[in-house]
C-alpha positions as a Markdown table, in Angstrom:
| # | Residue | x | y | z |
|---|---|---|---|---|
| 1 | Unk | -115.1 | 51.0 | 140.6 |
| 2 | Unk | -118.5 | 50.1 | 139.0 |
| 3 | Unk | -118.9 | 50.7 | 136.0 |
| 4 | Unk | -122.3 | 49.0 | 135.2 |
| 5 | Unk | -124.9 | 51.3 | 133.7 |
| 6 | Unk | -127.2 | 53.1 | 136.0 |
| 7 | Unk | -130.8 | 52.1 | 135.2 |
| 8 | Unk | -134.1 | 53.6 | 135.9 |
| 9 | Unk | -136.9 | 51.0 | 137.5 |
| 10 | Unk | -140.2 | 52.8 | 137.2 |
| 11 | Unk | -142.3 | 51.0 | 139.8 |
| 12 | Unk | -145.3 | 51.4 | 136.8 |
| 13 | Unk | -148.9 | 50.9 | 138.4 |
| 14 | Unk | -149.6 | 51.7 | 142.1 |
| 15 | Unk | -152.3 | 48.8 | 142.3 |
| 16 | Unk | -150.5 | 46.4 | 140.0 |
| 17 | Unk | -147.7 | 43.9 | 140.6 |
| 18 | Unk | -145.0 | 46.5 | 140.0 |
| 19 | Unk | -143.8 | 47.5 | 143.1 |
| 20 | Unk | -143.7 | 43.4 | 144.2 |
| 21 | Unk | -141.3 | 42.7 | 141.1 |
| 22 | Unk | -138.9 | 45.6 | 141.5 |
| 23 | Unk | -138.5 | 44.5 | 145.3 |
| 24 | Unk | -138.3 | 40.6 | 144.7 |
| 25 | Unk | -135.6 | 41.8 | 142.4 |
| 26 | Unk | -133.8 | 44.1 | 145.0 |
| 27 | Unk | -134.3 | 41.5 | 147.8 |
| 28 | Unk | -132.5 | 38.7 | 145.5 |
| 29 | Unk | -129.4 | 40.5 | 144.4 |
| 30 | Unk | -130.2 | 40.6 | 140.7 |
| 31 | Unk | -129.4 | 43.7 | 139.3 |
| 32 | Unk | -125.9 | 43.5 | 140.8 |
| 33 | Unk | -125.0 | 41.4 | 138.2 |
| 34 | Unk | -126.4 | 43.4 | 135.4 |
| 35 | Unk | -126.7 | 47.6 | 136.5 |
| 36 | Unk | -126.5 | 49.8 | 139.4 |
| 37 | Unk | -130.1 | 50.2 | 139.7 |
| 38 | Unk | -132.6 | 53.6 | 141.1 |
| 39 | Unk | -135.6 | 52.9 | 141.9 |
| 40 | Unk | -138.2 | 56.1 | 140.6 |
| 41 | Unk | -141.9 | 56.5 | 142.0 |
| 42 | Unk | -143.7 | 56.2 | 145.4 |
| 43 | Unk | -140.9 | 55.3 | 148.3 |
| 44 | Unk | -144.2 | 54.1 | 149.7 |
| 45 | Unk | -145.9 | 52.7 | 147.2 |
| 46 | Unk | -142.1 | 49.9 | 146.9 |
| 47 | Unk | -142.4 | 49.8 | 150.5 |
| 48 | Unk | -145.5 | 48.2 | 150.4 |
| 49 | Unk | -144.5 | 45.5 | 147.7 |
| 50 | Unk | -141.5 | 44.6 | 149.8 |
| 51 | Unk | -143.7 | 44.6 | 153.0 |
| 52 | Unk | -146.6 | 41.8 | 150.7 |
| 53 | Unk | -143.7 | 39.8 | 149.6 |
| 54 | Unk | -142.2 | 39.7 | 153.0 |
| 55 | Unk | -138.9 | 41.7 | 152.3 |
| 56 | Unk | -136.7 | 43.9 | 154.2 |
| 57 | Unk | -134.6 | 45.8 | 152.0 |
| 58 | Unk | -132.2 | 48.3 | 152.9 |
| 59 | Unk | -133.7 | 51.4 | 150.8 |
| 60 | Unk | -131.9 | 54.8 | 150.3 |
| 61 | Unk | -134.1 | 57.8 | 149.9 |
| 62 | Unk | -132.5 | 60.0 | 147.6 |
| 63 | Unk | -134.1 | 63.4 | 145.6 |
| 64 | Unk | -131.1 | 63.4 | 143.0 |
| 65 | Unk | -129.4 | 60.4 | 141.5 |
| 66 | Unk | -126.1 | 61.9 | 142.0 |
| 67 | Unk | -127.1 | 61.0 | 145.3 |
| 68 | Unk | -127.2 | 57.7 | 145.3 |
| 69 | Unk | -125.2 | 55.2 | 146.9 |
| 70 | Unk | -125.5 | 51.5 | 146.3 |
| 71 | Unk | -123.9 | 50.8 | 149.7 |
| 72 | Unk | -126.2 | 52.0 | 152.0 |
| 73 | Unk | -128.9 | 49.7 | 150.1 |
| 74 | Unk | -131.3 | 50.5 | 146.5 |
| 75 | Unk | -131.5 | 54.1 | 146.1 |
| 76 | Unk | -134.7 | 55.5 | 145.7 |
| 77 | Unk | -135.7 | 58.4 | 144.0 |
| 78 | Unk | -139.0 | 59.5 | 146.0 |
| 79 | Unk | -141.1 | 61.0 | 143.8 |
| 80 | Unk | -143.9 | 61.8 | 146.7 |
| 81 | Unk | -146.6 | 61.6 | 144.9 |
| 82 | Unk | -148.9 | 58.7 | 145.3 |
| 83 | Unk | -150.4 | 57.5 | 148.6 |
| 84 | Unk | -151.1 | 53.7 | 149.1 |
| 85 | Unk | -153.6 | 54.2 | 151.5 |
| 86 | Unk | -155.7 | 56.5 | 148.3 |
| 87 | Unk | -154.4 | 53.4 | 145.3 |
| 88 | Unk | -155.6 | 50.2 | 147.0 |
| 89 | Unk | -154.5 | 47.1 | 144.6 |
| 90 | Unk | -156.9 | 45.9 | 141.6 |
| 91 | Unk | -158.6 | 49.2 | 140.8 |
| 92 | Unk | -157.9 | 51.4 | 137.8 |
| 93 | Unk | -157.0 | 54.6 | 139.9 |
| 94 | Unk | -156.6 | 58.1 | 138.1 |
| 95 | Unk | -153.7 | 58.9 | 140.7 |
| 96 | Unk | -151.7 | 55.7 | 139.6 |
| 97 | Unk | -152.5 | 56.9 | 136.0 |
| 98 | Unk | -150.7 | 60.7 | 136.8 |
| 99 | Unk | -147.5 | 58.9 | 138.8 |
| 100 | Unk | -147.5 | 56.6 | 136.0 |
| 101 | Unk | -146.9 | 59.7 | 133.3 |
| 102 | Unk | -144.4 | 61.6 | 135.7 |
| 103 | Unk | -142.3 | 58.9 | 136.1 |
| 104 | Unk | -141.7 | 58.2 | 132.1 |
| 105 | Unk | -141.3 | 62.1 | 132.1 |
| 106 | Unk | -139.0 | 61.9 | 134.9 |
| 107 | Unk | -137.3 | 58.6 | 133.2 |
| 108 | Unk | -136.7 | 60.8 | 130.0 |
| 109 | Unk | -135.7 | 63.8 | 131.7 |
| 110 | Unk | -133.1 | 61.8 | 133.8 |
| 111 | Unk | -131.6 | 60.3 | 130.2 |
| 112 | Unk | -131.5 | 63.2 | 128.3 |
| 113 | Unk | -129.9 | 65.3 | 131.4 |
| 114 | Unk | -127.3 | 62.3 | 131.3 |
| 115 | Unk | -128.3 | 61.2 | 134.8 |
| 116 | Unk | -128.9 | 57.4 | 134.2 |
| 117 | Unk | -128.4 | 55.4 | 130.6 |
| 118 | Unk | -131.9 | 54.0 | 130.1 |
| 119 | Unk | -134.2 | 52.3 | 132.0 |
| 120 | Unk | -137.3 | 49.0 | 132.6 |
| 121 | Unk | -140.9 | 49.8 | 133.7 |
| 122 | Unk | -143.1 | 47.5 | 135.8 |
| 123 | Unk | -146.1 | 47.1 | 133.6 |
| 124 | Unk | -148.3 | 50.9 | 133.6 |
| 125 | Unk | -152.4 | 50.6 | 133.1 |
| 126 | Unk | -153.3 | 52.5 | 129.7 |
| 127 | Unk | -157.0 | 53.1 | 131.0 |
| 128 | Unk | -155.5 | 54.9 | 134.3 |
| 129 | Unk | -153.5 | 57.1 | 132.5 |
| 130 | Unk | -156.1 | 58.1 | 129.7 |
| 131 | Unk | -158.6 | 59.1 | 132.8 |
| 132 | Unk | -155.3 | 61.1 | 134.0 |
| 133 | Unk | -154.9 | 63.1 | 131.0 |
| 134 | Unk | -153.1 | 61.4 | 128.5 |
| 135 | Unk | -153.8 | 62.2 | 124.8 |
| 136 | Unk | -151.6 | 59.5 | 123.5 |
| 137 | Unk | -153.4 | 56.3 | 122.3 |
| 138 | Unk | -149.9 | 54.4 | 124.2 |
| 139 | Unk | -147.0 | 55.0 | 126.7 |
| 140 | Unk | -144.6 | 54.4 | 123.1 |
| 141 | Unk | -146.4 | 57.8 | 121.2 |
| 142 | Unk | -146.2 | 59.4 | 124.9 |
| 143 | Unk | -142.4 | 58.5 | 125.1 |
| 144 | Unk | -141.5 | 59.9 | 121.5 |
| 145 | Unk | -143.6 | 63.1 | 122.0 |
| 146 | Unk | -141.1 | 63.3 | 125.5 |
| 147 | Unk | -138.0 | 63.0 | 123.0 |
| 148 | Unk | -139.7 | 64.9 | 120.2 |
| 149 | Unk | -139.0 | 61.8 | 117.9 |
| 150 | Unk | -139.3 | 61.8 | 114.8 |
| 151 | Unk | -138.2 | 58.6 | 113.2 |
| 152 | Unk | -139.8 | 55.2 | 113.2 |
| 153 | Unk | -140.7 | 53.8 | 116.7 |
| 154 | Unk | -142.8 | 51.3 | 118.2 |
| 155 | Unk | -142.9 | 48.1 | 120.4 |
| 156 | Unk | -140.9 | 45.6 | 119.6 |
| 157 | Unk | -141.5 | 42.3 | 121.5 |
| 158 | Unk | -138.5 | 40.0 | 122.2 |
| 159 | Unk | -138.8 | 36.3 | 123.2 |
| 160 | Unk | -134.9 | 34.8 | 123.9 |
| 161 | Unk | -133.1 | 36.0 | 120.7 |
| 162 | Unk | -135.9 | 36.6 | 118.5 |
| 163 | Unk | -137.1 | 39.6 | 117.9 |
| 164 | Unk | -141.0 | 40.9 | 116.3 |
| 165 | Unk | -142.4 | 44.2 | 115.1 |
| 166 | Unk | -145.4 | 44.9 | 113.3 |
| 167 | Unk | -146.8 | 47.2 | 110.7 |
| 168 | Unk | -150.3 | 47.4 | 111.8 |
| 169 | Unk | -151.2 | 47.5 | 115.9 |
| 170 | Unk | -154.0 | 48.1 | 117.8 |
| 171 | Unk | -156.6 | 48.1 | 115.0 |
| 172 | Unk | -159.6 | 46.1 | 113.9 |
| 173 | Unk | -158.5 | 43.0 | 111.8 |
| 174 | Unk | -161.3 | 44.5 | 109.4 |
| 175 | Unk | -158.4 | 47.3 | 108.6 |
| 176 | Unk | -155.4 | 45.9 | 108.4 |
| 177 | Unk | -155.2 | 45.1 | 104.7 |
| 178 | Unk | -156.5 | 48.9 | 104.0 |
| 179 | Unk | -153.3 | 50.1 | 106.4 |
| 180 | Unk | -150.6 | 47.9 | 104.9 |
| 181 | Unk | -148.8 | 49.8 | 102.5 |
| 182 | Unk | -145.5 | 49.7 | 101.3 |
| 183 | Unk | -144.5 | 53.0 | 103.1 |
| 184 | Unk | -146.3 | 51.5 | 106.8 |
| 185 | Unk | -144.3 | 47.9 | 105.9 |
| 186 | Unk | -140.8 | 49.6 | 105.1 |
| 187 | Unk | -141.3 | 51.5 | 108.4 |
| 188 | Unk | -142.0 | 48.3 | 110.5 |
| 189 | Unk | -138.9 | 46.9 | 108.7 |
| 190 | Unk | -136.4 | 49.5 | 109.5 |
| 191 | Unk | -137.5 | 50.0 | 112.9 |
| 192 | Unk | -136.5 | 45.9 | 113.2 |
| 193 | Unk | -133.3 | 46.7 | 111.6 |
| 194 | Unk | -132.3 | 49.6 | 113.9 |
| 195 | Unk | -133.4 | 48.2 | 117.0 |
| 196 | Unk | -131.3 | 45.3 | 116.6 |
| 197 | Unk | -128.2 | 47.0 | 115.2 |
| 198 | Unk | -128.4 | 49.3 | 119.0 |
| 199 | Unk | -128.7 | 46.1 | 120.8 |
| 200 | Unk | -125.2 | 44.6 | 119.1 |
| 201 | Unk | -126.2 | 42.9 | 115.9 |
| 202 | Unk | -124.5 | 43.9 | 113.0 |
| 203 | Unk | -126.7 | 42.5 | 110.3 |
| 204 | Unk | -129.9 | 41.7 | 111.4 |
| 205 | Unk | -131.5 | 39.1 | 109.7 |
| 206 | Unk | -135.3 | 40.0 | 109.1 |
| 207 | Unk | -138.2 | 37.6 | 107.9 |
| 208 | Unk | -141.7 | 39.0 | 106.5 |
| 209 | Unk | -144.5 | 37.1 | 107.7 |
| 210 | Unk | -147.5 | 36.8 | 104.7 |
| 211 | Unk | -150.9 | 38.5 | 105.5 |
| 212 | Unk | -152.9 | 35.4 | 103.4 |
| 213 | Unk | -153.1 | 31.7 | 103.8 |
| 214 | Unk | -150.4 | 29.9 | 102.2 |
| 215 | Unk | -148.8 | 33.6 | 101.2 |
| 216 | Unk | -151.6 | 34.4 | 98.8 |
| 217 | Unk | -151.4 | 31.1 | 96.7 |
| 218 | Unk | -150.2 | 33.6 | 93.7 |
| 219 | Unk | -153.0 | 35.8 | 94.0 |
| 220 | Unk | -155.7 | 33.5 | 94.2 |
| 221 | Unk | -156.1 | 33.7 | 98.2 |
| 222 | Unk | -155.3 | 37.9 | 98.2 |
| 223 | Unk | -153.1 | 40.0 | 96.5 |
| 224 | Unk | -151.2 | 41.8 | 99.2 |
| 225 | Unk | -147.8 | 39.5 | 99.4 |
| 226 | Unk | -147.4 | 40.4 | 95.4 |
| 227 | Unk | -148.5 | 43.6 | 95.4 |
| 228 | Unk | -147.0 | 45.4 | 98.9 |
| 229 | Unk | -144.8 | 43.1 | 100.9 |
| 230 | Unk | -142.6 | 42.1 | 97.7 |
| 231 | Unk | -141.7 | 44.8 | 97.0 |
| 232 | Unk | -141.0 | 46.5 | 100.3 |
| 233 | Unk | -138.3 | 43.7 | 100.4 |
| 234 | Unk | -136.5 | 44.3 | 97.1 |
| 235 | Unk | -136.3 | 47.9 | 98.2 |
| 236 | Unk | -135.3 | 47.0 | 102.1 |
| 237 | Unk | -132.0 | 44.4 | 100.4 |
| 238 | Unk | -131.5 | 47.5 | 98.1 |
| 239 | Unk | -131.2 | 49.2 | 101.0 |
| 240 | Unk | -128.4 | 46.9 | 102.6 |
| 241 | Unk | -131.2 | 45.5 | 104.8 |
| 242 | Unk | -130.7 | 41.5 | 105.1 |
| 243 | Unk | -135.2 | 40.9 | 104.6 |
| 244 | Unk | -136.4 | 37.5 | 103.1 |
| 245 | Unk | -140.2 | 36.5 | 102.7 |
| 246 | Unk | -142.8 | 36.7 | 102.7 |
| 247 | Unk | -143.1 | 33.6 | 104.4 |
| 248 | Unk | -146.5 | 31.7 | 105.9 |
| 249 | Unk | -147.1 | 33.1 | 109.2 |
| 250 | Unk | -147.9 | 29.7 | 110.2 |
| 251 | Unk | -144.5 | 28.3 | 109.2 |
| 252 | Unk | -142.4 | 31.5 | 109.7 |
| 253 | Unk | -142.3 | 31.1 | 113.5 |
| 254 | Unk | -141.1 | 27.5 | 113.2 |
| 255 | Unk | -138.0 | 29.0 | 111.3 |
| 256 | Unk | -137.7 | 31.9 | 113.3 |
| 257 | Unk | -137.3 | 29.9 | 117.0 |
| 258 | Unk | -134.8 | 27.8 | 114.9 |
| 259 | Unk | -132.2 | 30.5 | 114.7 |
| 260 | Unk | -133.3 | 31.0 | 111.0 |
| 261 | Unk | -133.6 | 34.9 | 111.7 |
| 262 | Unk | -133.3 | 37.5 | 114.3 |
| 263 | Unk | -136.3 | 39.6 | 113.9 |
| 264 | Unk | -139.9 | 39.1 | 112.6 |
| 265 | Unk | -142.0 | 41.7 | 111.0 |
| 266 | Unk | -145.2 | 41.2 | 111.2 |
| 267 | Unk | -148.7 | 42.3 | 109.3 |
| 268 | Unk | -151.2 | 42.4 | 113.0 |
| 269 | Unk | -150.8 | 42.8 | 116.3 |
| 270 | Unk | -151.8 | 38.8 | 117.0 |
| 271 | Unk | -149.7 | 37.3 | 114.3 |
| 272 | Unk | -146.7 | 37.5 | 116.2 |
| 273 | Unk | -148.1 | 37.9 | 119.6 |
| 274 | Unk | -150.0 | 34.4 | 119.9 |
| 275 | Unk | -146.5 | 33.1 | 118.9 |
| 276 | Unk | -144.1 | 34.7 | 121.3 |
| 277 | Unk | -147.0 | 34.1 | 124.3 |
| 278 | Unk | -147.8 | 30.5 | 123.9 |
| 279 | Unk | -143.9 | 30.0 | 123.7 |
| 280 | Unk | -143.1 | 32.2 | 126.3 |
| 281 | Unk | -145.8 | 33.9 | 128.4 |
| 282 | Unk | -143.9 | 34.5 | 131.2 |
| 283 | Unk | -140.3 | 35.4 | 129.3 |
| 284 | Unk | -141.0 | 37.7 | 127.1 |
| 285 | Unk | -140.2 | 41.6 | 127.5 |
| 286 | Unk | -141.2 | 44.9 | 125.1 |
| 287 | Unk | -138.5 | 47.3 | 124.1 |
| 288 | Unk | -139.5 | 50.6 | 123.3 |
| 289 | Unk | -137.9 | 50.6 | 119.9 |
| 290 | Unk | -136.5 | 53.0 | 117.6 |
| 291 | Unk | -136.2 | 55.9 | 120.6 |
| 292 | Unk | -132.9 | 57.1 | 121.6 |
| 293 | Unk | -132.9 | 55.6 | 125.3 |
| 294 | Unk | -132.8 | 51.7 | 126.2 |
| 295 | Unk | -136.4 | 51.4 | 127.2 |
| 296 | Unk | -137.6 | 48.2 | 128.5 |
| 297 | Unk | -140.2 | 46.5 | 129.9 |
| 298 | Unk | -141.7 | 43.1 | 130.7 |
| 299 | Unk | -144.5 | 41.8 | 127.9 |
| 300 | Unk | -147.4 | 40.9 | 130.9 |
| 301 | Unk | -149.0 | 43.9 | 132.3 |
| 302 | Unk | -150.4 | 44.5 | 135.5 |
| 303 | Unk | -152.0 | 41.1 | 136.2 |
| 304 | Unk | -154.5 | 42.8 | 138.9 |
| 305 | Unk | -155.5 | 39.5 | 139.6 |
| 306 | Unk | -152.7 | 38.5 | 141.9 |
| 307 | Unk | -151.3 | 41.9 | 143.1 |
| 308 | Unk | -150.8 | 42.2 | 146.1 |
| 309 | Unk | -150.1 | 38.6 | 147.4 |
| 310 | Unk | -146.6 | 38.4 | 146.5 |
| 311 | Unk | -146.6 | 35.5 | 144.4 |
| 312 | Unk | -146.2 | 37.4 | 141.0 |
| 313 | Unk | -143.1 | 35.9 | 138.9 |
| 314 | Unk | -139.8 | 38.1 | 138.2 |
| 315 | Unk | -138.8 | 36.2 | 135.0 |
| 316 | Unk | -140.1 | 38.5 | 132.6 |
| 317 | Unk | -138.5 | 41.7 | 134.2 |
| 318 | Unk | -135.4 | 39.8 | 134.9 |
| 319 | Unk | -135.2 | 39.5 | 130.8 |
| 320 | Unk | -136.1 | 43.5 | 130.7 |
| 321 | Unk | -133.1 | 44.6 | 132.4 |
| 322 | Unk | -130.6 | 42.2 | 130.8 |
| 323 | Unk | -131.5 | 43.6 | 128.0 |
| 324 | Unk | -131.8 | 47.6 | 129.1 |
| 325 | Unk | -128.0 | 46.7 | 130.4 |
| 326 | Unk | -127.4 | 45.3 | 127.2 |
| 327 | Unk | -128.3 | 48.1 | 124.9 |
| 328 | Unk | -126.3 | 50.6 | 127.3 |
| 329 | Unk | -123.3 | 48.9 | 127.2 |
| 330 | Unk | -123.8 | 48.7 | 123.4 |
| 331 | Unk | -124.2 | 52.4 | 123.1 |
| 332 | Unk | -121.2 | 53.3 | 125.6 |
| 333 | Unk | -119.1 | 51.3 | 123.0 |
């Protein structure tokens, strides 16, 4: 009997690269090693990234997953509701937008109901899905307001074993030292520490990156390592939380792809992310951390530029549903 999880693949984006991954994928064997996959969105719409990249995969149409059977080819759970013909590739589409909400309702509603045990979406377009309606500023507040989440959540970005999180996102750098207090630090910090523990690590080891040059130079270069981050460390070891720093961010990542630590907190959105991207643009994956669900995607989004010629790279996915199949088999334990 299998017994690998059953994963969600959201095909993401009508008129991105989606579709193309998620077939390459099907086409190559992959997930056989790793999940029993269902494909959810468009039969249509994956039809037509199998068809660019030159793929004939045996599909199974199913409208329940209790339906599916890996046997007669990758089940797909048609969700009927965006044609190719009206989403043509490279255009922000309102219509993608919508399919792109359903399907990360439909993803949730298919965890919660105990259907499948997580699952990876091909990268979504924010713009498309604000002109469809959403009133989220991204698909991580839309997700918790589907599982009516309270706690701490937010991306976490993963390059091989390291993992980052930051305390401040998609804000001007002008406001970043206003936003960083000690309650918006410890939150970054125990969102780290949880998302590691669900993926198997039993004590996390967690580095602070400095917000100043050369960590503040004792106060004469800014004030914030003595008088926030400190502090949100001593109370994070009192806490039974293995933290160290702060450290310089431009030496922390040297010790951090050395194995000195699993996870990375962060003060900006850049300060990790020019990091894990100029090491590994095409590896690295986004969890959707701190939410019930294994939720995974790849870190690129919907590089419009080369969809639809069937040359788009799998690596990053690849890494998204080792992991998704990774935190499922952690929670099953």
């Amino acid at each position: 009997m299998n017994t690998k999880p059953i994963l969600g693949m959201l095909l993401g984006d009508g008129a991105g690269v989606g579709a193309e991954i998620i077939a390459k994928l099907a086409a190559s064997g992959f997930y056989d090693e790793y999940c029993r996959p269902v494909v959810i969105g468009d039969a249509r719409i994956f039809q037509r990234g199998a068809e660019i990249c030159g793929l004939e995969i045996p599909m199974q149409v199913i409208s329940r997953v209790e339906d599916a059977d890996w046997s007669k080819g990758i089940p797909v759970l048609d969700q009927r509701d965006l044609d190719p013909e009206e989403v043509p590739y490279a255009q922000i589409n309102v219509k993608s937008g919508q399919a792109c909400l359903d399907m990360l309702r439909t993803g949730i509603e298919l965890y919660k109901d105990g259907k499948i045990e997580g699952f990876c979406f091909a990268p979504l377009n924010k713009q498309a899905m604000i002109k469809a309606g959403c009133p989220f500023e991204s698909e991580h507040h839309y997700m918790a307001h589907l599982f009516q989440h309270t706690e701490p959540f937010g991306e976490i970005n993963v390059l091989g074993d390291l993992w980052t999180t930051r305390t401040t996102s998609h804000i001007p750098i002008s406001r970043v030292s206003h936003d960083l207090t000690e309650e918006t630090i410890m939150r970054a910090v125990r969102l780290a520490n949880v998302s590691l523990k669900n993926s198997g690590i039993e004590k996390p080891r967690l580095a602070l990156a400095a917000l100043n040059p050369h960590c503040g130079e004792g106060g004469k270069c800014g004030r914030e390592e003595i008088d926030v981050i400190a502090p949100v460390i001593e109370k994070a070891r009192e806490m039974g939380i293995d933290a160290y720093g702060p450290y310089p961010s431009d030496i922390l990542f040297i010790k951090a792809f050395n194995g000195d630590f699993d996870g990375v907190v962060t003060m900006y959105h850049d300060q990790g992310q020019i990091a894990l991207k100029l090491k590994g643009f095409d590896q690295g994956i986004t969890i959707a951390g701190g939410l019930p669900a294994p939720i995974v995607t790849c870190a690129h989004g919907t590089a419009y530029d080369i969809a639809g010629k069937g040359i788009v790279k799998t690596s990053a996915f690849e890494n998204a549903v080792k992991m998704a199949a990774r935190m499922a088999n952690h929670l099953r334990a």
